[in-house]
N, C-alpha and C positions, 0 to 999 in steps of 0.2 A: 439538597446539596449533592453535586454528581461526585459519584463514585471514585477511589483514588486505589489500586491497589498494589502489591509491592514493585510490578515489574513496571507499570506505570511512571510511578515513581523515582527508580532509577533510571528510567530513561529521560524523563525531565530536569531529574538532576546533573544526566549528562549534557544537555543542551545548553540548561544554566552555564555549570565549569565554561563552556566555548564561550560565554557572554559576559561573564560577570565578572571582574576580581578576586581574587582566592579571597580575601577575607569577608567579602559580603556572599561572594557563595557558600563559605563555608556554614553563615550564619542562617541565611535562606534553608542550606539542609537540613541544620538543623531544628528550625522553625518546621518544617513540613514533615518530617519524621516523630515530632511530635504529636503532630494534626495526624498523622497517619495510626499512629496508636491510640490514641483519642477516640476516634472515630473505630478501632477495631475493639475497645473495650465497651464501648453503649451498643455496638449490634452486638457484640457476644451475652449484651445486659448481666453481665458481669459484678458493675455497680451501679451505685444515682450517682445523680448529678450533683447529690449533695454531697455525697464521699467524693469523688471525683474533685469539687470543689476544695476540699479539704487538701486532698492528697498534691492537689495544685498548686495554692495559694497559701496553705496554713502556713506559720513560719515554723521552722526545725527547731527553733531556739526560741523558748518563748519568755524568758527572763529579760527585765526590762531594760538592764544595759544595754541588749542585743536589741529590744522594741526599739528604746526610741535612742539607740546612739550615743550612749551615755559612759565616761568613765567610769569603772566597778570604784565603789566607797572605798573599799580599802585593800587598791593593791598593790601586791605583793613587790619587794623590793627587788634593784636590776640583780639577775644574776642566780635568782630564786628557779628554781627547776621547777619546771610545769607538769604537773600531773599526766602519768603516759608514758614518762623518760626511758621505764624498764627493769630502773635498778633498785635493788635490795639490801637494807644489811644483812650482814651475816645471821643476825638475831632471827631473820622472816624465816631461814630456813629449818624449822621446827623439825624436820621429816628428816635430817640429815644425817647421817653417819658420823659420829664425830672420832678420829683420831690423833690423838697424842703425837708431835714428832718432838724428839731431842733436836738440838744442837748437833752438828754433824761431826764436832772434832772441840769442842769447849764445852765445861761442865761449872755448876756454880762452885765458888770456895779457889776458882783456879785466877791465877795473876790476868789481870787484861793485858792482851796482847800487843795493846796498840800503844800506851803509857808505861805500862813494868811497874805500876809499886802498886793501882788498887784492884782488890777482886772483886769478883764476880756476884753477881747474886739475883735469884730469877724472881722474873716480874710477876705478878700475880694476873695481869691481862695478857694471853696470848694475842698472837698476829692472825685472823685469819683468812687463811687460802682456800678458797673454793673449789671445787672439782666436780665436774657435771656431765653425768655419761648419758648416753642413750639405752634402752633396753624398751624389746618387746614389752606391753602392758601385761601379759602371762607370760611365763616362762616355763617349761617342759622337760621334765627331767626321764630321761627313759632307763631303767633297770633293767640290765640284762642277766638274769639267774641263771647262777651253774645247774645244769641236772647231770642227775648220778644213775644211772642202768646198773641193776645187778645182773653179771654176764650167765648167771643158770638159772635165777626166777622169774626175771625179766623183771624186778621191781624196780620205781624210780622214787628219786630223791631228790626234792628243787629248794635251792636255796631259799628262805627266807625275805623276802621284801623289808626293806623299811619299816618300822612303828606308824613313824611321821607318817606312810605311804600306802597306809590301810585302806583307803579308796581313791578313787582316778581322780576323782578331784577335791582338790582343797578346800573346807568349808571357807575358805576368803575369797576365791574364784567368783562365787554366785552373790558374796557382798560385792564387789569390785563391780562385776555388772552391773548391778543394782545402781551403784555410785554414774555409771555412765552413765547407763540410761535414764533414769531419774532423777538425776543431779546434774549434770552436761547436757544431756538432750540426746545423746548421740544410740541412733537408732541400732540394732543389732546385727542387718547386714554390713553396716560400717565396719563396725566391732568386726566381725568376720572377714571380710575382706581386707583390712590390717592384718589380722592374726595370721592368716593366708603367707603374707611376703614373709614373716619369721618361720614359717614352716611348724607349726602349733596350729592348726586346723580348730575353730571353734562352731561349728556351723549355727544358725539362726536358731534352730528348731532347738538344741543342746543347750543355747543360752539360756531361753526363756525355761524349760527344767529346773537350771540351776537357779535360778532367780526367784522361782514360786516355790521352788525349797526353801530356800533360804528366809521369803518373806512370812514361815510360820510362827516363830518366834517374837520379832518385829511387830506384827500385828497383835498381840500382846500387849505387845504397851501403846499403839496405837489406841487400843481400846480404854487403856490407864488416859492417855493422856487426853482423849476424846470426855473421861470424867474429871479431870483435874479442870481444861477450857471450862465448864462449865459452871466454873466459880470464877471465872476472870472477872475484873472489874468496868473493863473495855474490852469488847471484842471488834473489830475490824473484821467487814463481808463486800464480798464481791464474786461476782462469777462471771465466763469467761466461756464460748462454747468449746465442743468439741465432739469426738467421730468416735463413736464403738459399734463396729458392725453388726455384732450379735444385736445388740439394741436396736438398732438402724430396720434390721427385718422383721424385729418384732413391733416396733411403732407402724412401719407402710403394713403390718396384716389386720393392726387395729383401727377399721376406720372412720368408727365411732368417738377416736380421741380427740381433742381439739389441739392439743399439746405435743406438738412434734421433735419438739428444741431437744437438745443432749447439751449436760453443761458440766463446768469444772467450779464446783465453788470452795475460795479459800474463805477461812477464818482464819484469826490472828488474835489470840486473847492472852492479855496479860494477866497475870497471875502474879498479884506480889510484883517481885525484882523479876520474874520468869517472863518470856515470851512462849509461847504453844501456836505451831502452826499446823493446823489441819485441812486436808481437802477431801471434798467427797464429788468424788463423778458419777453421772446419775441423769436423770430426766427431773430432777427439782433445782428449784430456782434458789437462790444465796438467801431469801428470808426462810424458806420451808427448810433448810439445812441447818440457820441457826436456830428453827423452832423447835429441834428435832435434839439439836445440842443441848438447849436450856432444859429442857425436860429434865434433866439430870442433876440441874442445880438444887443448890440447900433451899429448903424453904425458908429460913430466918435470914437470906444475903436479900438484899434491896436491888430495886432496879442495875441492871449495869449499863454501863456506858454503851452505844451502839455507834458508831462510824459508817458511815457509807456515803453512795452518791443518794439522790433523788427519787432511784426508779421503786417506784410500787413496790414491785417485784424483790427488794431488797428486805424488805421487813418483814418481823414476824408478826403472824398474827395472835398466835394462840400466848406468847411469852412479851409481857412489857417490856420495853427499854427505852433507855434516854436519849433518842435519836440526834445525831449529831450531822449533818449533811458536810458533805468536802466543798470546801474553800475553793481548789485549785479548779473542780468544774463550777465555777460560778467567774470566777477569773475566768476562764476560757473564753465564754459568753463575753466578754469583752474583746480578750484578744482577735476574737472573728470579726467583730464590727471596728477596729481600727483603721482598716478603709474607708470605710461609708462615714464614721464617725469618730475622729483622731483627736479631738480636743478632748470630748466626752471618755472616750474608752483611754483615753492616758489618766484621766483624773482618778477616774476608777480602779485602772491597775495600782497607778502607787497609793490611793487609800488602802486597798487590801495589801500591798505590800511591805505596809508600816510595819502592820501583825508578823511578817513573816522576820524582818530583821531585829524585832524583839523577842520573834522566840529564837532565833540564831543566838543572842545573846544570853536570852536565859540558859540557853544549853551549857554554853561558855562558863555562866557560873553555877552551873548544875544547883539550880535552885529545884526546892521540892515543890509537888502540887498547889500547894496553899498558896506561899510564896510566887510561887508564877501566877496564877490568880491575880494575887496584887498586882503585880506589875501589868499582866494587860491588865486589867480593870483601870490603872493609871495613868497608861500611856497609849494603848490602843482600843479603849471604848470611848475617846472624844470623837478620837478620827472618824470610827464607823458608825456613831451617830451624827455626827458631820454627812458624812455617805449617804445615811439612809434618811436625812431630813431632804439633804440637796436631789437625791432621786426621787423621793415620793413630788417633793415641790414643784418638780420638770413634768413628771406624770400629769400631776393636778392642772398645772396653769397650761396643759398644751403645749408645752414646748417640746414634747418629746412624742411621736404618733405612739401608741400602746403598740399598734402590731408591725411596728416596724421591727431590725434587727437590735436598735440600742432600746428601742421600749420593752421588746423580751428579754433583753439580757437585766433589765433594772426590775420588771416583773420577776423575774428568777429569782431573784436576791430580796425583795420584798416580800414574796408570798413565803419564804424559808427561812424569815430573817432569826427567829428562835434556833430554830437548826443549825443553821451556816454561824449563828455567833455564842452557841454555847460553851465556847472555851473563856468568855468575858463570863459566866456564871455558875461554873460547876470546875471543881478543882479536876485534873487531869482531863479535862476533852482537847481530844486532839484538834487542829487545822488541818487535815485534810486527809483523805485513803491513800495517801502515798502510798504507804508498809505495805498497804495488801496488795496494791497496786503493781507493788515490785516482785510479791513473791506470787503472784499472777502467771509470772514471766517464766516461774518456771515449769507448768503446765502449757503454758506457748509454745515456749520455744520445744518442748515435747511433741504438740500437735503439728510443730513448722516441719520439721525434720523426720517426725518418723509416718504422721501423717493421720492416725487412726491407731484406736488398742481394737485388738479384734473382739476382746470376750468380754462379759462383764468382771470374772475374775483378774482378766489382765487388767481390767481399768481400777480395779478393787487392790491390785499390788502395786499397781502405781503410784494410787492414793498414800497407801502406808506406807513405802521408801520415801516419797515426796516430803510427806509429812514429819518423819522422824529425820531426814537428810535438812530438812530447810529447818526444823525445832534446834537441832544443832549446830547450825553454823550461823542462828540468833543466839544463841545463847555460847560464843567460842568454843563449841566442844569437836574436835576433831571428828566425823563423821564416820569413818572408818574403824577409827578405834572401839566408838562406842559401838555400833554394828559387831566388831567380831568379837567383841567383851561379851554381848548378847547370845554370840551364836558358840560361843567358848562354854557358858556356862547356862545352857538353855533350861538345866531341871530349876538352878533356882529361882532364874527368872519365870519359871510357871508357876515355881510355887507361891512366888512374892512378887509380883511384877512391878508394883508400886516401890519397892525401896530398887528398883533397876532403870529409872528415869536417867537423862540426858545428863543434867545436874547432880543426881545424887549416886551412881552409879559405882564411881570409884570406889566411895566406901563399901559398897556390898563384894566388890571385889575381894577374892580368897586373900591372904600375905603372898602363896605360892605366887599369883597373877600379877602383884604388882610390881614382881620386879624387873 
């Protein structure tokens, strides 16, 4: 294919404009600016052509009303606001200041003024008015102290400082960091460069300080909760790469390693009513992380539940579990072959999608384990042995090539079929790594924006803010609050770590703290 480069290019595109009509030039450009990035992402070998493929073709939307064109089952009535609108009740604003006003010139017990004979008397539901300011994310308080010179000894005498003001910075400064960077994503020169325009100077180097202070206490219960996961009855794994320099130099000086990768693996284990999320960044893969976890489990707890995709590399070797394979990457495998294969990969999406509108409903009636059980075992193990009769059947008689794209995606699903359908035979398996999938995103979106941790420490405090910031906002607990409750009361969280969990916190709280 000859050569097309940018100057090239605009100047072809200007010959078009003199030829063409605006709207078929417009579309020629944009056709050819494509082809022109195309073409600059395989010389840079950047990616394949099977990513490439993806990134091209894959749909954004992969829910089957948007597949195949289909009104949603049950929607929403005219006039229903759509998800995104902006607005809030007053109830959302947890965080808020709340103040009292009276009446400006009417009290209850007083004549109405509008009628003359009945009084007054106050509602038990206020009205409420919202007020919404802006303010720096730190704010800077500077103390200017009197000093005193004695005019014959020359002694001095300096006011006093604040209580409150016993060191330059507040131990909530270096949680509030923590909360950006490991909870937002938002990298530290950001951070700095905001603080910069309010004139509160935070520089880069000061943040990360404040931030691996503050994460010695935290790590504490990271370590609690690192033993608590370890009794879960389901854990959800998956990992995710990513970049820590200090590591980076010490792999290229080992060249005997075969193992180059750096990775972020989440778990996800439920505990009881609890969810526990932990991650560990490292050079091991999401099964050698959860083999490393279970070690810690009770000998007398039985197999637990294990969730993940397919890959090897997900399970453990040295610790049993009841491997559960995700649904949604076996649906994938069809959604890719919808081109090639659109009768075939529709039949297949909506068998698998039976399972999914049945557990939307079991949610609806908050049915327990058991009880969900029955109902798939009643309603969607026809289907999927329907599925898996009518797939092996198309295998066997030749109607389907094996190595084509719809004979691997029906291979996928037959060779895993115990895996991918253990929610039809074991109470609580889930359908699919969604959950870990999602809190995945908050290790991404870290590596999107800040780009690399440099040390292994740094990637070691990332872990334990990430961990305790995502364990709390699974289980609604204000993230902040339980952070500076932690850093409020740090001797007895050493001495007891376990009664200073996410969940049980408040009660260890002093009477003084709680109010």
């Amino acid at each position: 294919m000859p050569s097309l480069d940018a100057g090239e290019l605009e100047e072809l595109l200007r010959k078009l404009r003199e030829h063409l009509p605006p709207d078929l030039s417009a579309r020629v450009e944009s056709l050819l600016r494509v082809l022109l990035w195309v073409l600059r992402v395989l010389a840079a070998k950047g990616t394949s052509l099977a990513r490439l493929r993806d990134v091209l073709f894959r749909p954004q939307n992969e829910k089957s009303s948007h597949l195949f064109n289909k009104p949603a089952k049950n929607p929403k009535p005219p006039g229903t606001r759509k998800k995104g609108h902006g607005r809030k009740k007053a109830s959302a604003y947890t965080g808020a200041k709340r103040v009292p006003v009276c009446h400006e010139t009417l009290r209850a017990g007083q004549i109405c003024p509008k009628c003359g004979k009945g009084k007054l008397y106050l509602l038990k539901e206020r009205v409420h008015w919202l007020w919404i300011q802006a303010r720096p994310i730190f704010d800077a308080t500077l103390y200017e102290l009197e000093q005193l010179r004695c005019a014959l000894c020359g002694a001095l005498f300096t006011a006093q400082a604040p209580a409150a003001a016993a060191a330059k910075y507040d131990p909530s400064v270096g949680l509030m960091l923590s909360l950006l960077r490991y909870g937002a994503g938002l990298p530290m020169y950001r951070i700095a460069k905001w603080q910069a325009c309010f004139g509160v100077p935070l520089p880069a180097s000061t943040q990360w300080e404040l931030i691996d202070q503050a994460a010695e206490v935290p790590e504490l219960i990271y370590n609690t909760l690192i033993i608590q996961g370890a009794q879960a009855s389901l854990v959800h794994n998956d990992d995710t790469s990513m970049r820590v320099q200090s590591l980076r130099r010490q792999i290229a000086q080992e060249e005997e390693d075969e193992r180059t990768g750096i990775f972020t693996t989440s778990l996800l284990c439920q505990v009881g009513e609890r969810q526990i999320s932990l991650f560990f960044t490292g050079r091991e893969h999401a099964g050698e992380n959860l083999d490393d976890l279970l070690q810690h489990r009770a000998a007398e707890l039985s197999r637990p539940l294990q969730m993940c995709d397919a890959l090897a590399r997900n399970l453990p070797k040295n610790s049993p579990t009841q491997e559960c394979y995700c649904m949604a990457h076996a649906r994938r495998n069809f959604v890719e072959q919808l081109g090639n294969s659109p009768v075939q990969s529709q039949k297949a999406i909506e068998s698998i999608g039976v399972a999914y509108e049945i557990e939307a409903e079991i949610k609806k009636q908050a049915l327990d384990p058991d009880q969900r059980l029955k109902v798939h075992q009643a309603h969607s193990g026809p289907v999927f042995e329907e599925l898996r009769l009518w797939m092996q059947g198309d295998l066997d008689q030749k109607k389907v090539e094996p190595n084509s794209g719809l004979g691997k995606a029906f291979n996928y699903m037959l060779r895993r079929w115990p895996e991918l359908t253990r929610f039809l035979h074991v109470p609580g398996a889930p359908l699919d790594n969604t959950p870990c999938e999602r809190a995945l995103k908050t290790a991404i979106l870290h590596r999107k924006n800040s780009l690399s941790y440099k040390t292994q420490r740094g990637a070691k405090v990332g872990d334990i803010f990430m961990s305790l910031i995502h364990t709390c906002q699974l289980n609604k607990i204000n993230p902040f609050d339980y952070l500076l409750a932690l850093q409020k009361n740090a001797a007895q969280v050493r001495a007891r770590p376990s009664l200073w969990l996410p969940w049980n916190y408040p009660q260890a709280l002093r009477p003084s703290d709680t109010g």
